[in-house]
C-alpha atoms as a printed R data frame, in Angstrom:
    type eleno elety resid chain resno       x       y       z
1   ATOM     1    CA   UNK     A     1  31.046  -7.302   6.835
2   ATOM     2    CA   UNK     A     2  32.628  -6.834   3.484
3   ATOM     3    CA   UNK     A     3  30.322  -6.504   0.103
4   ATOM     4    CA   UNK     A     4  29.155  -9.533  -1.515
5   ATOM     5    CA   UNK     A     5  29.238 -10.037  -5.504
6   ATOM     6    CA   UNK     A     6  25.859 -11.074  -6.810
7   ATOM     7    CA   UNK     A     7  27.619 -11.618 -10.089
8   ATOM     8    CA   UNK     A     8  29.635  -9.790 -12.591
9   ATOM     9    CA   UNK     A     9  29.150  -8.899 -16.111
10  ATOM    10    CA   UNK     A    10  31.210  -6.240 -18.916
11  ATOM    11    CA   UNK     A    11  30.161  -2.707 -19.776
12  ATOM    12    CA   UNK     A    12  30.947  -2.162 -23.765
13  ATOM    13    CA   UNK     A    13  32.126   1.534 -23.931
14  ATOM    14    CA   UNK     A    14  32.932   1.416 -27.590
15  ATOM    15    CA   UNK     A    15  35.384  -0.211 -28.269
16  ATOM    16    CA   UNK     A    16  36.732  -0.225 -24.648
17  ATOM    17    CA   UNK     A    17  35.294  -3.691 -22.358
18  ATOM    18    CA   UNK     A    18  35.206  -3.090 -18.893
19  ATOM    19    CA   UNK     A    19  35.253  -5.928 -16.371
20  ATOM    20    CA   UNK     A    20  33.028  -5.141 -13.529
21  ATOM    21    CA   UNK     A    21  31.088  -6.654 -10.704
22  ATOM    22    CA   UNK     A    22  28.036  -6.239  -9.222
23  ATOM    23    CA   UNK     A    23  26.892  -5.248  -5.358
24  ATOM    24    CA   UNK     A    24  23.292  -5.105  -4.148
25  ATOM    25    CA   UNK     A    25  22.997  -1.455  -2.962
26  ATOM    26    CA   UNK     A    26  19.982  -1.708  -0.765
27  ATOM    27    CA   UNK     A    27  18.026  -4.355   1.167
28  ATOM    28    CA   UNK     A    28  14.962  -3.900   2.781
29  ATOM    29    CA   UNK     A    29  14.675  -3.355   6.004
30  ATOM    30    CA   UNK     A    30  10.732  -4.622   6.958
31  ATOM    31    CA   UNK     A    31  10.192  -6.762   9.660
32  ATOM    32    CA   UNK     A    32   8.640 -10.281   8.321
33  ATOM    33    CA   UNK     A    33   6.184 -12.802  10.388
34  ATOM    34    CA   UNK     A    34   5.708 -16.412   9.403
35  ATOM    35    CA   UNK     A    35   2.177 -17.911  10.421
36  ATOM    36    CA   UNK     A    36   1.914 -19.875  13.367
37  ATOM    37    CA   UNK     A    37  -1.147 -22.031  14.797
38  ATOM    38    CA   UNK     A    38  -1.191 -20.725  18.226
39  ATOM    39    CA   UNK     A    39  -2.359 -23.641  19.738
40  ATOM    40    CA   UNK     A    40   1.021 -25.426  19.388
41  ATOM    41    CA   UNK     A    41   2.933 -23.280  18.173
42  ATOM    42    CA   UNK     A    42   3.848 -24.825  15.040
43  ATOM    43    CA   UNK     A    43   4.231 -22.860  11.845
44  ATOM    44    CA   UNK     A    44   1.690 -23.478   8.973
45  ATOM    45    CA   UNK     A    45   2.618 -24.722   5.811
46  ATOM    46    CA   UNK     A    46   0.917 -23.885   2.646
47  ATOM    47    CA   UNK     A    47  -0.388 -26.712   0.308
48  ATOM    48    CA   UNK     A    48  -1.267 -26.379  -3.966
49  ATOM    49    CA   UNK     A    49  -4.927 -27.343  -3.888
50  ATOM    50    CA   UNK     A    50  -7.005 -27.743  -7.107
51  ATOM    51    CA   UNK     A    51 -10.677 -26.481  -6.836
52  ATOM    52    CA   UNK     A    52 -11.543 -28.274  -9.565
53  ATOM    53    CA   UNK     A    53 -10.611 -31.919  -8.840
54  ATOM    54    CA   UNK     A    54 -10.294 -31.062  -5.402
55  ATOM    55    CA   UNK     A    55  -7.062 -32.536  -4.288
56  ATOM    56    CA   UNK     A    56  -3.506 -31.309  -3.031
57  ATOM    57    CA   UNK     A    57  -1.145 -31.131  -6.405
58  ATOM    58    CA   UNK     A    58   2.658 -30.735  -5.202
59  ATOM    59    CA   UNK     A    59   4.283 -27.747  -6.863
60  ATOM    60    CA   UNK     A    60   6.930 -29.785  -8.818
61  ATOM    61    CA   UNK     A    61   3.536 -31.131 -10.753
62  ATOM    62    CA   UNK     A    62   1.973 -27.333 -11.470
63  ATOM    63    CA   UNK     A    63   2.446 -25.745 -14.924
64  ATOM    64    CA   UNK     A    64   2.340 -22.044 -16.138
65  ATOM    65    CA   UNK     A    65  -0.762 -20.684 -17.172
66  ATOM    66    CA   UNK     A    66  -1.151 -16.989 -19.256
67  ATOM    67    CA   UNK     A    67  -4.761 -15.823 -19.009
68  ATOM    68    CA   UNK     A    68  -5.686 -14.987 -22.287
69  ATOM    69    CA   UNK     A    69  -9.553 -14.820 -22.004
70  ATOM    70    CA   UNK     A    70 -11.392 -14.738 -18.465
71  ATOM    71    CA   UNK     A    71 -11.132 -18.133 -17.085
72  ATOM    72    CA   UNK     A    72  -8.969 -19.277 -20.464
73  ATOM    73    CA   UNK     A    73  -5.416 -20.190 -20.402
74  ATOM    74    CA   UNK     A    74  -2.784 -21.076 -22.541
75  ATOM    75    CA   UNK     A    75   0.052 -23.325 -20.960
76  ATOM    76    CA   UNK     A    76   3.944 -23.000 -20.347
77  ATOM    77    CA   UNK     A    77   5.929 -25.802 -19.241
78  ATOM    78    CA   UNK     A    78   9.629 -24.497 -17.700
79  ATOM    79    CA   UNK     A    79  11.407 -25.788 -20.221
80  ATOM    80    CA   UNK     A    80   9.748 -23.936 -22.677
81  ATOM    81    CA   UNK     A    81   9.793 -20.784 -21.294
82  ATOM    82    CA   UNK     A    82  13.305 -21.243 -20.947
83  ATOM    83    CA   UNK     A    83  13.700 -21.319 -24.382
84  ATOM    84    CA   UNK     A    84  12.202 -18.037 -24.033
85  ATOM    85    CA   UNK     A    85  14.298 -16.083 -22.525
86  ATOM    86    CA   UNK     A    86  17.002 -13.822 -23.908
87  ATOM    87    CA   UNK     A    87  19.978 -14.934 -24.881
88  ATOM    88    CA   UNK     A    88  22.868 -15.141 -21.346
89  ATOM    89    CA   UNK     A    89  24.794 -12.560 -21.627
90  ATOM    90    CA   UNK     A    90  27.483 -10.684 -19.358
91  ATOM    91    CA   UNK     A    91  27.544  -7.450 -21.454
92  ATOM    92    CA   UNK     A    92  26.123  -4.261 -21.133
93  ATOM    93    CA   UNK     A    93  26.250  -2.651 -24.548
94  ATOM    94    CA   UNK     A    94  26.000   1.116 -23.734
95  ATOM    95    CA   UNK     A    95  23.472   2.595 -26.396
96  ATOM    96    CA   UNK     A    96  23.578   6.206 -25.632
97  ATOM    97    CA   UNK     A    97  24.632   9.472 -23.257
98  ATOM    98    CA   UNK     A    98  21.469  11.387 -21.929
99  ATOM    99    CA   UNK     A    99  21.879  14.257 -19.401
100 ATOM   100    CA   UNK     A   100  20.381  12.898 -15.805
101 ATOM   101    CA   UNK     A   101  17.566  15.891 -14.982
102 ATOM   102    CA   UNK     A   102  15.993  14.289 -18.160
103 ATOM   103    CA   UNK     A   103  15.277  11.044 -16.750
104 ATOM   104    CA   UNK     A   104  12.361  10.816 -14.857
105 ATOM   105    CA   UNK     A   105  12.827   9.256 -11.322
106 ATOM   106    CA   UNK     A   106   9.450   7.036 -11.660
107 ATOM   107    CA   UNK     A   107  10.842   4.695 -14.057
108 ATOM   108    CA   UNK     A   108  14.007   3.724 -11.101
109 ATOM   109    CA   UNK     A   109  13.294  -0.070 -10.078
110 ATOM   110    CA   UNK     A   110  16.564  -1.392  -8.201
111 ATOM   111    CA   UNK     A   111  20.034  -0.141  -7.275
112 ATOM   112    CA   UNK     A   112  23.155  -2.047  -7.718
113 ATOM   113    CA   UNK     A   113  26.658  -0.429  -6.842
114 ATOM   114    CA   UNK     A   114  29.630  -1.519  -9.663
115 ATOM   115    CA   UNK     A   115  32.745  -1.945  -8.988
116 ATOM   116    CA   UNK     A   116  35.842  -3.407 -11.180
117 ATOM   117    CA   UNK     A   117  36.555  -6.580 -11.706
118 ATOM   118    CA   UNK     A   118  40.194  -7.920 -12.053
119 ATOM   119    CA   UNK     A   119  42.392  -6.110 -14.817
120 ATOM   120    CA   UNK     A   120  39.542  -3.214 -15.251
121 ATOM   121    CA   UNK     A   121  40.746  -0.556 -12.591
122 ATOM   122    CA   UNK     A   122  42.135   1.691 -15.242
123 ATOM   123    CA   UNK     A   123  38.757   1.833 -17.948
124 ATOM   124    CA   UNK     A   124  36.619   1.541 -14.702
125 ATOM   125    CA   UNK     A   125  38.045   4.955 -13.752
126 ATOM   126    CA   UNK     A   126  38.672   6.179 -17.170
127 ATOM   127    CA   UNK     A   127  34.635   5.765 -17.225
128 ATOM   128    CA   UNK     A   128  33.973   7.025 -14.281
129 ATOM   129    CA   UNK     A   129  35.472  10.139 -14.356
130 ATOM   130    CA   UNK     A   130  34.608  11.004 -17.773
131 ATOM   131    CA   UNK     A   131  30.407  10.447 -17.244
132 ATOM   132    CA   UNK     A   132  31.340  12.544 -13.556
133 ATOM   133    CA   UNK     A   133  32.736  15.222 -15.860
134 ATOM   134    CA   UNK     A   134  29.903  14.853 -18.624
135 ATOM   135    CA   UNK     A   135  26.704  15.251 -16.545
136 ATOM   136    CA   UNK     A   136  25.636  12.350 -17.995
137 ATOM   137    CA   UNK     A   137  24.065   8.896 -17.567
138 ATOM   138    CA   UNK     A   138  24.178   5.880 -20.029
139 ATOM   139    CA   UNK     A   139  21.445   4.112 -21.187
140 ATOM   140    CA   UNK     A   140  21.709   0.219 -21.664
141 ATOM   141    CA   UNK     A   141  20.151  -3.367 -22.032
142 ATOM   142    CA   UNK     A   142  21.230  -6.420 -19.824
143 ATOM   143    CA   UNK     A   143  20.039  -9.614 -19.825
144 ATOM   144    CA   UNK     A   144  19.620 -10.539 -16.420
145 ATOM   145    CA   UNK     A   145  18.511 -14.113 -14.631
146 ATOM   146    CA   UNK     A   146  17.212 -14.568 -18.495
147 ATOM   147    CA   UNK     A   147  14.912 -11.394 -18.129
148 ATOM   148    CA   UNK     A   148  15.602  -8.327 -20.421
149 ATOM   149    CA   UNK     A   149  16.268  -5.560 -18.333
150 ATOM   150    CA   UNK     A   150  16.561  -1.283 -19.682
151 ATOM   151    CA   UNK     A   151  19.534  -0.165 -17.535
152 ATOM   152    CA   UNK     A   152  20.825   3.227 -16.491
153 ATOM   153    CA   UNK     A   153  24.706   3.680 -15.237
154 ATOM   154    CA   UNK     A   154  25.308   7.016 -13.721
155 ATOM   155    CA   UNK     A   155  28.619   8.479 -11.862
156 ATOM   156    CA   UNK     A   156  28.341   8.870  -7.794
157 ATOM   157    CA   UNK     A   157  30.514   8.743  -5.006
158 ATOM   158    CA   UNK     A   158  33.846   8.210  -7.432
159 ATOM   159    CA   UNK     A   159  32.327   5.137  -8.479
160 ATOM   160    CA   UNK     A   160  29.517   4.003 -10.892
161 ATOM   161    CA   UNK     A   161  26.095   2.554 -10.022
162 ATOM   162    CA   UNK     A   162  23.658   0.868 -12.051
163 ATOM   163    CA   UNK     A   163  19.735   1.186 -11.981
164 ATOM   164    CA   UNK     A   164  17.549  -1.535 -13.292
165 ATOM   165    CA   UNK     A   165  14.257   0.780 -14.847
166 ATOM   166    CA   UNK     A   166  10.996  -0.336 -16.022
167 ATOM   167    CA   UNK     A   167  10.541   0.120 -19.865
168 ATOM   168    CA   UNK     A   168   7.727   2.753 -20.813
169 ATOM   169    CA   UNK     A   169   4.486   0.429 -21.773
170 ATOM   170    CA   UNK     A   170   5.119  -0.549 -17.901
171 ATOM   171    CA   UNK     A   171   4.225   2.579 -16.904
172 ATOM   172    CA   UNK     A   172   0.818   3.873 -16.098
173 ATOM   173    CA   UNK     A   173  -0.534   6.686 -17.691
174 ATOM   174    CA   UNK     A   174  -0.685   9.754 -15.088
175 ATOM   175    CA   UNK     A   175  -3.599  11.338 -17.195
176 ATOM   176    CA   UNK     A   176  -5.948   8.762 -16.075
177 ATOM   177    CA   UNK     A   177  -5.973  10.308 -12.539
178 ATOM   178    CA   UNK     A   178  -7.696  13.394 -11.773
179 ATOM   179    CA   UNK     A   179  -5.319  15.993 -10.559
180 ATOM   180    CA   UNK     A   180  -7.973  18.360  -9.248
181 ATOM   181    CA   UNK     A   181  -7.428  21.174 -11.942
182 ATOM   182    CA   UNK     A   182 -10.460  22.329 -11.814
183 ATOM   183    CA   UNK     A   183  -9.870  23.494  -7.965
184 ATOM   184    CA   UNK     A   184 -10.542  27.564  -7.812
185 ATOM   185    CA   UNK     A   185  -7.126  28.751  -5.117
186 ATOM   186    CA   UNK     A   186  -8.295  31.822  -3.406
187 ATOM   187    CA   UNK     A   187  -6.191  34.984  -3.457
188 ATOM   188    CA   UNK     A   188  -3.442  34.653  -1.156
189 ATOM   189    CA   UNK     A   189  -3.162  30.586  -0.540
190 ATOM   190    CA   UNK     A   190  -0.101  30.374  -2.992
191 ATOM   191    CA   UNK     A   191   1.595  32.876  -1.242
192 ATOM   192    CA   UNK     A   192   1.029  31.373   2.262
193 ATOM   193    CA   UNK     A   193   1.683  27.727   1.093
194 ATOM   194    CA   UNK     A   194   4.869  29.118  -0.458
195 ATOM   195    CA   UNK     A   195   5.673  30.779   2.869
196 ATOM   196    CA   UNK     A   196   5.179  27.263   4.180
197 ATOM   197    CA   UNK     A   197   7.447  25.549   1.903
198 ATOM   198    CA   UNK     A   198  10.497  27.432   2.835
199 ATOM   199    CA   UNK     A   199   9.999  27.212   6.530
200 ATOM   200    CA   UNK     A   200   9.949  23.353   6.113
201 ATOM   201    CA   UNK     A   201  13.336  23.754   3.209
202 ATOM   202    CA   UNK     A   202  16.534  22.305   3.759
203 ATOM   203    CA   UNK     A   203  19.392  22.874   1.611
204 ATOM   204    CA   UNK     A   204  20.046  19.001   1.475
205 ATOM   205    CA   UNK     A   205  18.574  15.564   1.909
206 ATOM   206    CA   UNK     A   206  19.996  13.671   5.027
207 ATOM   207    CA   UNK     A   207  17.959  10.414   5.201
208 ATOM   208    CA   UNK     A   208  19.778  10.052   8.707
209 ATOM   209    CA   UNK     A   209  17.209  11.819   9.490
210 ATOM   210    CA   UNK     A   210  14.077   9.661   9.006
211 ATOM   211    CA   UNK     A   211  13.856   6.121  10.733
212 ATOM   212    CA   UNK     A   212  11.547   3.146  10.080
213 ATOM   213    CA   UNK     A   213  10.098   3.653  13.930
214 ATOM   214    CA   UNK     A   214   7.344   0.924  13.473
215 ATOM   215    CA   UNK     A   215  10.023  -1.719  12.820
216 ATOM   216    CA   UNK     A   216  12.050  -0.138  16.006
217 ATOM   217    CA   UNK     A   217   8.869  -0.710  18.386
218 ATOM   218    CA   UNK     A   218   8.188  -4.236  16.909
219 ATOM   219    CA   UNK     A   219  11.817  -5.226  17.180
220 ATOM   220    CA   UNK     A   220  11.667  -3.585  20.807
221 ATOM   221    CA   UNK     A   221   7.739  -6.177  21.659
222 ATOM   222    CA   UNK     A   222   9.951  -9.250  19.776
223 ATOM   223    CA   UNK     A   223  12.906  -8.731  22.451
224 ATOM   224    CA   UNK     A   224  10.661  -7.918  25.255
225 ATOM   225    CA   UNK     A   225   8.291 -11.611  24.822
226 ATOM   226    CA   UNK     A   226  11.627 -13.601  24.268
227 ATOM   227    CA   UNK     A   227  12.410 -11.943  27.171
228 ATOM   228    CA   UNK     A   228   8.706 -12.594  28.803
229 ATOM   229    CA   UNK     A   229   7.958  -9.212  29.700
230 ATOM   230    CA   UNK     A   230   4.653  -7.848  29.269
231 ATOM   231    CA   UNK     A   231   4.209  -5.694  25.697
232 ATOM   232    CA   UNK     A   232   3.142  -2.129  26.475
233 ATOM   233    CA   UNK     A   233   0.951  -0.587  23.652
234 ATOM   234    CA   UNK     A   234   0.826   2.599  22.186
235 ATOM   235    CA   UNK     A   235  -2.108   5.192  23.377
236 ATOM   236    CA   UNK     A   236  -4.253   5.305  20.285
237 ATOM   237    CA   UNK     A   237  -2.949   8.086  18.076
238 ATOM   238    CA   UNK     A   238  -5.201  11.579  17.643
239 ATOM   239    CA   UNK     A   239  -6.804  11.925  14.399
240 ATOM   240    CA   UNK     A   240  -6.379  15.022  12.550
241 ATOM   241    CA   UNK     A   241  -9.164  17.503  11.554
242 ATOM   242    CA   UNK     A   242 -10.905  17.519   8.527
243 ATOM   243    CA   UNK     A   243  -9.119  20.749   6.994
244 ATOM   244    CA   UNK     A   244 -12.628  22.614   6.097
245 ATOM   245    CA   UNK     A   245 -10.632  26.267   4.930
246 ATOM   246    CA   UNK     A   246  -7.391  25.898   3.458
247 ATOM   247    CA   UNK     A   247  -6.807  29.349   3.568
248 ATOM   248    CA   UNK     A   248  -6.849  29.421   7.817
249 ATOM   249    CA   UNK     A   249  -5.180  25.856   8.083
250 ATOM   250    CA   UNK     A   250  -2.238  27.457   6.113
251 ATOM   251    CA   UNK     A   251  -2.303  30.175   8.550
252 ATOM   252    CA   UNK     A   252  -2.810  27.745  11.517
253 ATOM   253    CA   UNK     A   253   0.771  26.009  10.168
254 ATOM   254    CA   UNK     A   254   2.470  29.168   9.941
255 ATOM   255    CA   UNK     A   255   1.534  30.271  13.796
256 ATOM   256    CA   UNK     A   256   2.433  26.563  14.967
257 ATOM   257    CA   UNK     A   257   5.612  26.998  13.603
258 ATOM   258    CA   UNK     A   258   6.141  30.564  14.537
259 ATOM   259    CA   UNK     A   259   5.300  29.780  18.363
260 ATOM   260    CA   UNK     A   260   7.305  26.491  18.213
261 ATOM   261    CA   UNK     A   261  10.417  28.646  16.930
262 ATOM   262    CA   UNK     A   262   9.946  31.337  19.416
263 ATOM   263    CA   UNK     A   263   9.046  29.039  22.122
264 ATOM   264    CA   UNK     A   264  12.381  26.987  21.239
265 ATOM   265    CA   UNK     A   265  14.142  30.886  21.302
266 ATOM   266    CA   UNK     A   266  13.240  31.675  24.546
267 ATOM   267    CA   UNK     A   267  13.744  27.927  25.994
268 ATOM   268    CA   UNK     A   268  17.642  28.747  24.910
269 ATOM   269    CA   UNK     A   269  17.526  31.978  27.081
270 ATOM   270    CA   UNK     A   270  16.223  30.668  30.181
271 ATOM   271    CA   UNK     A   271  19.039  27.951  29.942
272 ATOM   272    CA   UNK     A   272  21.528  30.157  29.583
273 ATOM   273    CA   UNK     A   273  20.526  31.839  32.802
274 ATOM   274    CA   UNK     A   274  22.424  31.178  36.032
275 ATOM   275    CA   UNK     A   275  20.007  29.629  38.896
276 ATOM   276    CA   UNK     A   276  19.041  31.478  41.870
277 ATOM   277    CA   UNK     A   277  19.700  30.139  45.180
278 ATOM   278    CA   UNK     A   278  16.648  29.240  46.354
279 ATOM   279    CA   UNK     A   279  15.191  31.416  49.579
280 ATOM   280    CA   UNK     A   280  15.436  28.788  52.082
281 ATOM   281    CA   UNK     A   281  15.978  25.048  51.676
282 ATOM   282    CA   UNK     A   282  13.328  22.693  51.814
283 ATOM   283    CA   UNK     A   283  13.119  21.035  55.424
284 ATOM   284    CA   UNK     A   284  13.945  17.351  55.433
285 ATOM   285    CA   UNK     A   285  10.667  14.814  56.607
286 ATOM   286    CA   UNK     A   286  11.190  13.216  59.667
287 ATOM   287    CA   UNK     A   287  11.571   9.386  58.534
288 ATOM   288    CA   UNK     A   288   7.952   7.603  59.219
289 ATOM   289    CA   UNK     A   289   8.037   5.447  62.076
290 ATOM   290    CA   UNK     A   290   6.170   1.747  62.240
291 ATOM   291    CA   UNK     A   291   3.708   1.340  65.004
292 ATOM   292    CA   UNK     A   292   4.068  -1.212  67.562
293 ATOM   293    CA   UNK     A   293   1.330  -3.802  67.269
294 ATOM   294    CA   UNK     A   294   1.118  -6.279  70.093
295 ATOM   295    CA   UNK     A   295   4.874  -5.581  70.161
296 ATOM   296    CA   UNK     A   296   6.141  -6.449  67.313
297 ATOM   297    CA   UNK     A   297   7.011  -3.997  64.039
């Protein structure tokens, strides 16, 4: 199924405009349930109901309200906060160059893949390559669906992709959280959990790799009721140990692996091995006769 165009916008490199539009890059892939009233089967709907005067108020009737105090709240009617908004806009004024390892990954909200739009093939490129060849990312505002939005346009796969980020007051303070620094590690565990570390490396990330396997097995119970087969459930799942010694469950993980990787070695040999013939073949059972009961089988 070819890529859809959510919309399309220009990216102001100077004095260069570049025509481009705009791709979701990702979708989730949960699995989603409505709510259903199993006596009938009939899914539930969800009605606006004021405490207060206690009545059912349809939603094209509800207002906006910003809690300003507990309980306290100032109103918003759509209209105003319409007039709120910033100003439409399809460009993306690039404000700066900084170099990628100096943006911190937590402030990454959504992914959009760019591509350009008609008559912008050639600055497309000519901004492509150059932020390839730069090491760099750009660093932008966009208004988008009337929300102000701090963007980030980076270089990959010979194309450019744009990340919507969350502006820094939106992001929590890490020092608030105790990081356990006043732990005492024991001679030795840094070297172990080190030796840990590179027994679990891999030169690369292949997210082939990893699989949502709770939406598989739901997907799996949704095609096996349509189909009215009985759902099978999973034998309850054995809990890990409290680690008590950190020092001997490091040591534990080594041996695990170490046995696994030896038993796996040794697995190959005995595979490569031709078979015996066996000593003598196994005799046949003599088929199981019915007895005759008041002559008949």
């Amino acid at each position: 199924m070819p890529a859809h165009s959510i919309g399309s916008a220009n990216i102001s490199f100077g004095l260069v405009s570049i025509p481009i539009k705009m791709f979701t890059a990702a979708s989730p892939g949960g699995v989603s349930f409505n709510q259903i009233h199993p006596k009938c089967g009939g899914r539930i709907k969800q009605q606006q109901i004021c405490p207060t005067c206690n009545e059912v108020v349809e939603r094209s009737a509800l207002v906006k309200g910003y809690e300003f105090a507990k309980d306290q709240y100032v109103q918003f009617t759509d209209d105003e906060l319409k007039a709120l908004e910033g100003e439409a806009s399809r460009m993306i004024d690039i404000a700066e160059f900084v170099p990628l390892d100096q943006v911190d990954p937590i402030y990454f909200e959504k992914t959009y893949y760019l591509g350009p739009d008609k008559g912008g093939e050639k600055a497309y490129r000519l901004l492509a390559d150059t932020m390839k060849g730069s090491s760099r990312v750009a660093l932008a505002k966009y208004v988008m669906r009337g929300k102000e939005n701090l963007v980030l346009i980076r270089a990959s796969e010979n194309g450019l992709m744009l990340h919507t980020m969350f502006f820094a007051d939106e992001i929590r303070d890490f020092s608030e959280v105790d990081k356990g620094e006043n732990a005492k590690l024991k001679p030795g565990e840094m070297e172990l959990a080190q030796r840990l570390v590179n027994e679990l490396a891999s030169e690369k990330f292949e997210p082939g790799k990893y699989t949502d396997e709770y939406r598989g097995r739901v997907l799996e119970a949704v095609e096996a009721k349509v189909e009215g087969k009985q759902v099978t459930s999973l034998a309850p799942q054995a809990q890990r140990a409290q680690v008590i010694d950190l020092m001997d469950a490091l040591k534990q993980s080594l041996g695990k692996r170490g046995g696994a990787e030896a038993a796996g070695g040794r697995g190959a040999k005995v595979a490569g091995l031709e078979k015996k013939p066996a000593a003598r073949a196994r005799q046949k059972p003599e088929p199981v006769r019915e007895k005759k009961v008041g002559g008949k089988r």
